[in-house]
C-alpha positions as CSV (number, residue, x, y, z in Angstrom):
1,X,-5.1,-1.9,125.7
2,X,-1.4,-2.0,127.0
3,X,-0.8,-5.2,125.8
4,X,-2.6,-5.2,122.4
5,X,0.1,-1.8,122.1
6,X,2.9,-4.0,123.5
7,X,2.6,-7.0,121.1
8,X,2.3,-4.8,118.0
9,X,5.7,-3.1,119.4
10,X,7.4,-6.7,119.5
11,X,6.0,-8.0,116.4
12,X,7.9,-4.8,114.8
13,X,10.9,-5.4,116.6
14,X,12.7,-8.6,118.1
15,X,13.8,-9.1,121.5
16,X,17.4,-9.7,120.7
17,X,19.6,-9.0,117.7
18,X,21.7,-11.8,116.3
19,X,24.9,-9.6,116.7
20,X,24.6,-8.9,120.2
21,X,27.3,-10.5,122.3
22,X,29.8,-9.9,125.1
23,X,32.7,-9.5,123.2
24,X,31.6,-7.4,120.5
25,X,34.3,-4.4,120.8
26,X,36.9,-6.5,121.8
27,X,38.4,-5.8,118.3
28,X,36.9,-2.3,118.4
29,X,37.6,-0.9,121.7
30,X,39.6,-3.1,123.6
31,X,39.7,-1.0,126.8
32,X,35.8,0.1,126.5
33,X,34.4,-1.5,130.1
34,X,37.8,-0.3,131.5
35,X,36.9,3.5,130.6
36,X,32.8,3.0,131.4
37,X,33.8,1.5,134.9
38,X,36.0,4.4,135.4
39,X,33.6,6.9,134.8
40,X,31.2,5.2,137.1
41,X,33.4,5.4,139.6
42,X,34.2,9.0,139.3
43,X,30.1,10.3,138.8
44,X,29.7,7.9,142.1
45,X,32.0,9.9,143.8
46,X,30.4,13.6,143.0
47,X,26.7,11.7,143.8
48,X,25.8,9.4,145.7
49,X,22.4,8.8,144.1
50,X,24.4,7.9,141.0
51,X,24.1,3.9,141.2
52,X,20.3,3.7,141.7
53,X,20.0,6.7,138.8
54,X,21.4,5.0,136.6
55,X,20.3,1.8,137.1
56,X,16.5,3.6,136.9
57,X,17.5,5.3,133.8
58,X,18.5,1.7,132.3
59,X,14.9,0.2,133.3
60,X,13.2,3.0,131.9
61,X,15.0,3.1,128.3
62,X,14.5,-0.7,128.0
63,X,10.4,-0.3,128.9
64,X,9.9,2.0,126.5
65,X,11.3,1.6,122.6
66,X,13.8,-1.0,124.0
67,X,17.1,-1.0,124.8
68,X,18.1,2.5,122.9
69,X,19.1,5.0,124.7
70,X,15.9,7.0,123.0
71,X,15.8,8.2,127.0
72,X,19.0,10.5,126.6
73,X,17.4,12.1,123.5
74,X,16.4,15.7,124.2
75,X,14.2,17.4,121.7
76,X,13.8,21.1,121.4
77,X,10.0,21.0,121.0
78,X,10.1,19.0,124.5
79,X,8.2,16.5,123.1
80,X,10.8,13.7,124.0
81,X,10.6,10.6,126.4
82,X,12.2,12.5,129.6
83,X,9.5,15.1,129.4
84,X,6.5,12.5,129.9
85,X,5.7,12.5,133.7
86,X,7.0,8.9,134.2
87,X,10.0,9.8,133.4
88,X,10.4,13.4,134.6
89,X,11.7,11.5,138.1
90,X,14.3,10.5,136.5
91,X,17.7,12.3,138.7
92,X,20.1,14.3,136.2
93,X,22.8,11.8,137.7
94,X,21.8,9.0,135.6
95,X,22.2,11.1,132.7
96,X,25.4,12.7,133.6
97,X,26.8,9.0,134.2
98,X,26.3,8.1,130.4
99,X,27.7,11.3,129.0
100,X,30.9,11.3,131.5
101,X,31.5,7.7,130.3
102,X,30.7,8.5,126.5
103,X,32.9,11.6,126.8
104,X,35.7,8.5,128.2
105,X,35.5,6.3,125.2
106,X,35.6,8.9,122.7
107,X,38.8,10.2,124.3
108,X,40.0,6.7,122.7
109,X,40.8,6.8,119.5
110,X,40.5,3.6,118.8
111,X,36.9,3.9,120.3
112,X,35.4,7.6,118.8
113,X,32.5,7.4,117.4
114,X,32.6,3.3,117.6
115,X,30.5,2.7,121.0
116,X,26.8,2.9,120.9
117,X,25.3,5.0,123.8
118,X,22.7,2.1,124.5
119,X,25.8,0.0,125.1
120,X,27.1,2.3,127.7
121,X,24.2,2.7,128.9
122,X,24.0,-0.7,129.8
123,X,27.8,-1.5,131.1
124,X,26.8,1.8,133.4
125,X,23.6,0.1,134.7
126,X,26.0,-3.2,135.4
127,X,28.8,-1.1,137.1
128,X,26.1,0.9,139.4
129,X,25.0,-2.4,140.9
130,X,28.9,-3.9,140.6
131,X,30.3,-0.7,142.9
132,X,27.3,-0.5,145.1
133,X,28.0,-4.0,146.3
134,X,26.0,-5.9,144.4
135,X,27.4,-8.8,141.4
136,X,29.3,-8.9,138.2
137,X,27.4,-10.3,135.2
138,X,28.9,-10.0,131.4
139,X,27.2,-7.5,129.4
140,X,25.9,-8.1,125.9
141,X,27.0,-5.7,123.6
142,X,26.3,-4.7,119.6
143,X,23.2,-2.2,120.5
144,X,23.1,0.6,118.0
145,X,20.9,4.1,119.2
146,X,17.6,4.6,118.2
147,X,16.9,7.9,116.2
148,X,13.6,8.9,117.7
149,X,12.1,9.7,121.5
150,X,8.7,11.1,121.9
151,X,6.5,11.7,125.1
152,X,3.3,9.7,124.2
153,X,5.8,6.6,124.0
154,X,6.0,5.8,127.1
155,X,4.3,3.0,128.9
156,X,5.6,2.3,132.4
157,X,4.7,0.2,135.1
158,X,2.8,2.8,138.2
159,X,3.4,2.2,142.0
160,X,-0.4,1.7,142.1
161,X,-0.4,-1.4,139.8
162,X,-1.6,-5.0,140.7
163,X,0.2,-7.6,140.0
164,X,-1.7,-8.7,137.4
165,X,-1.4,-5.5,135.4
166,X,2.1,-5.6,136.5
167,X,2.9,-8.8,135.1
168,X,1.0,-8.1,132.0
169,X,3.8,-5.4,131.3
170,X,6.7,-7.6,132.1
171,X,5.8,-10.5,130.2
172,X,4.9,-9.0,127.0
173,X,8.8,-8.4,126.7
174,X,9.1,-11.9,127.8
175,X,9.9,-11.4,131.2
176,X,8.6,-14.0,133.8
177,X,7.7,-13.7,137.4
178,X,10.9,-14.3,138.5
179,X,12.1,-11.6,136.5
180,X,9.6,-9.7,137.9
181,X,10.7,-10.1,141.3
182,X,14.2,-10.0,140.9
183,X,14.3,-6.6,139.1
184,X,12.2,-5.0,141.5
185,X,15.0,-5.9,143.8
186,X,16.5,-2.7,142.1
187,X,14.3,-0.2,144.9
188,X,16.5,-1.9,147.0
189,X,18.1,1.3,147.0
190,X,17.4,4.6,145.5
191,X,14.3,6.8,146.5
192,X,10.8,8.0,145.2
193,X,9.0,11.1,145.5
194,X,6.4,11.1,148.9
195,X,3.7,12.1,146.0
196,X,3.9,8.3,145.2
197,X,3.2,7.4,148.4
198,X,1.0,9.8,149.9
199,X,-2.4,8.1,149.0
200,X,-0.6,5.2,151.4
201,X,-0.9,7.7,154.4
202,X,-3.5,10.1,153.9
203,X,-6.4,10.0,154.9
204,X,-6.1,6.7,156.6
205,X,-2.9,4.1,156.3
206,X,-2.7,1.6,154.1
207,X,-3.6,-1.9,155.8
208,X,-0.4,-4.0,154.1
209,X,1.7,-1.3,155.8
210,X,3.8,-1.5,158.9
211,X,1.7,1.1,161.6
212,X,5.2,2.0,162.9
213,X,7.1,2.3,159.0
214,X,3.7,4.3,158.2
215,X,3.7,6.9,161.3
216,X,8.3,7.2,160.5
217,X,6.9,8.1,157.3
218,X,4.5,10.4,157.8
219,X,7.5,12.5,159.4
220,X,8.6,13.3,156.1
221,X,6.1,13.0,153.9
222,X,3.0,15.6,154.5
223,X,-0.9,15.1,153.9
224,X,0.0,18.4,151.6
225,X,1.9,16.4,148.7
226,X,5.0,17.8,148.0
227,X,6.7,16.1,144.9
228,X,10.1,17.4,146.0
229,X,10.7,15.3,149.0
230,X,11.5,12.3,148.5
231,X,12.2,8.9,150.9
232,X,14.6,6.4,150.9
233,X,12.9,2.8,148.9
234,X,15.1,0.9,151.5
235,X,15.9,2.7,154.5
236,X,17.8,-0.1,155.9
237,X,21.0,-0.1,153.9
238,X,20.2,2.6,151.2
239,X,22.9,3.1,149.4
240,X,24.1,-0.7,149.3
241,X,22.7,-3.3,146.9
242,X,21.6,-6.2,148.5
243,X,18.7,-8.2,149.6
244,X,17.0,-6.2,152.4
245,X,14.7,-4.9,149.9
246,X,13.0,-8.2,150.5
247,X,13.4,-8.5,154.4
248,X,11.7,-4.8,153.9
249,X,8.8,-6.5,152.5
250,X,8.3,-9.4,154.7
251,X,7.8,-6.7,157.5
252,X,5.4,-4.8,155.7
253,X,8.2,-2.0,154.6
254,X,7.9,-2.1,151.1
255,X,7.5,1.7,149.9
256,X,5.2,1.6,146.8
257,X,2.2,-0.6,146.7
258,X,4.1,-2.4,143.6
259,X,6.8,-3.6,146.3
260,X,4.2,-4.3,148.7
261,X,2.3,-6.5,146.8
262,X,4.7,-9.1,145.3
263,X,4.9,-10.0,149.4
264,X,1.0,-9.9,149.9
265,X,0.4,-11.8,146.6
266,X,1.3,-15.9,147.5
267,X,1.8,-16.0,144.0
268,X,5.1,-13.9,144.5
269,X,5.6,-14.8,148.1
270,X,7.8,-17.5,148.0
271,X,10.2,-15.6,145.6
272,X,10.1,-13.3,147.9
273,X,11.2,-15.3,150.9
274,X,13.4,-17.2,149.0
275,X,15.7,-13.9,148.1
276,X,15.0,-12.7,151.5
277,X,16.9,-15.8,153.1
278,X,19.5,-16.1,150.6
279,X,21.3,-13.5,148.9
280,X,22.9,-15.4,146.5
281,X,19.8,-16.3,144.7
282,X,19.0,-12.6,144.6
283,X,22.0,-11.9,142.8
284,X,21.6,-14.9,140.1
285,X,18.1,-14.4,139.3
286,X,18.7,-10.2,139.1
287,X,21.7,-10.8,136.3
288,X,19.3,-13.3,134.1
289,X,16.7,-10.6,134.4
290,X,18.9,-8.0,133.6
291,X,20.5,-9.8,130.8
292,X,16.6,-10.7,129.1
293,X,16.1,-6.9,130.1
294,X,18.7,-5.9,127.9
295,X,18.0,-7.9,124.7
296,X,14.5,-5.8,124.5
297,X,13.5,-4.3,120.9
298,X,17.5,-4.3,120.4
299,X,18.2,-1.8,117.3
300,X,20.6,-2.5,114.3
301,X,22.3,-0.8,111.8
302,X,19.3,-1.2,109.7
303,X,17.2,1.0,112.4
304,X,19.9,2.6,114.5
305,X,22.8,4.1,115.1
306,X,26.1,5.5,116.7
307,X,25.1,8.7,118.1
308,X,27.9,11.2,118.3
309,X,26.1,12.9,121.2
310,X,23.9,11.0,123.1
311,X,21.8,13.4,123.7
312,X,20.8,14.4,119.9
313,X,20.3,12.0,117.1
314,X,23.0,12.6,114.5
């Protein structure tokens, strides 16, 4: 059923708009990644959960009505993409990112009203990874906003998923395996609630985890779930992007069952050890994914536009 919904959704719209392209304000807004980087900085300075927020945020906007910024929409009838459960995770510092660095390039005149949210949105998700020690990659820009976010939307991929059903998500908006495993290089830091681990620990441990990552664990996370703790996705160097995600996994430290398993799976294995054992290779295959990523269901002025307020369509 997920993927008869997916294909309809990419029949309707293409992965990529013809106008998207890395120097699309160049004319507009000259200064535009100057100002985005800027507020990055600052928001990363207030939070430090800020990076992996906003990178989340990105992921999440993409998966569901592509790359829009639908996300940022807030309806008053609640009935909007943040209020579906898979989404309700989602840390306020994402959002604040997006609407410090909007509030930036309006202050430009030569940018008000110019600069798509979904295009911020994206240079933000670059800039997270770019501060956090992680690599540059050019950003395509020429998204417009879409108009509409609504709760029964969303389709995300679960911590529970097999690999199957996970790649069944991923490459119905032409993502490959590679893709696959590079992006969910992205845990390599942030954090998730215990209540998507808890069924890892209680009543028994899960086999394909470390007994010693499993008891440290169960330390924080109680057999009472308590949505409102939360654990660090790589413990190692959590606030730094790099490849110890991997190295987590090849010791049986992945967090969520959906990290686990692209380790456990040979069909993923030898991604995994590859990005393990070199960094670089990490880093290459995350900025292709992200660029595909970002080319999902990609609005025009036809469908979109430049919201004044990312938060309400205009």
């Amino acid at each position: 059923m997920i993927q008869i919904i997916l294909s309809v959704i990419l029949v309707l719209y293409p992965y990529r708009a013809a106008s998207l392209s890395t120097n699309y304000y160049a004319n507009i807004c000259p200064n535009l990644e100057n100002l985005v980087r800027g507020a990055v900085q600052q928001q990363m300075a207030q939070s430090p959960i800020t990076a992996p927020a906003t990178l989340r945020l990105f992921f999440h906007d993409c998966f569901v009505n592509g790359c829009d910024a639908s996300i940022m929409i807030i309806n008053p009838s609640g009935d909007d993409e943040w209020h579906h459960p898979d989404d309700f995770t989602l840390k306020p510092d994402g959002f604040f990112t997006v609407l410090r660095a909007k509030a930036a390039v309006d202050a430009d005149p030569r940018c008000t009203n110019k600069v798509s949210c979904a295009d911020i949105l994206a240079l933000a998700a670059r800039d997270s990874v770019l501060l956090s020690g992680g690599p540059y990659w050019p950003v395509e820009l020429g998204r417009y906003d879409g108009k509409v976010s609504t709760r029964n939307s969303v389709v995300l991929p679960h911590p529970d998923y097999s690999l199957d059903k996970l790649y069944q998500m991923f490459s119905a908006f032409g993502l490959d395996q590679t893709d696959l495993v590079a992006l969910s290089g992205g845990h390599t830091f942030g954090a998730a609630s215990c209540a998507f681990i808890n069924n890892r620990l209680y009543p028994t441990t899960d086999q394909t985890m470390n007994p010693q990552f499993a008891n440290q664990l169960r330390g924080t996370c109680p057999a009472a779930l308590n949505p409102n703790i939360f654990v660090f996705l790589d413990a190692t160097t959590f606030a730094a992007f790099d490849n110890a995600y991997y190295k987590n996994l090849q010791q049986g430290k992945g967090l969520l069952a959906s990290d686990q398993i692209l380790y456990n799976d040979p069909r993923t294995q030898g991604t995994v050890n590859m990005f393990a054992s070199n960094q670089g290779a990490f880093f290459q295959a995350f900025t292709n994914a992200m660029t595909k990523l970002g080319r999902i269901q990609v609005k025009s002025a036809l469908n979109g536009e430049i919201r004044r307020d990312c938060r309400f369509p205009n």
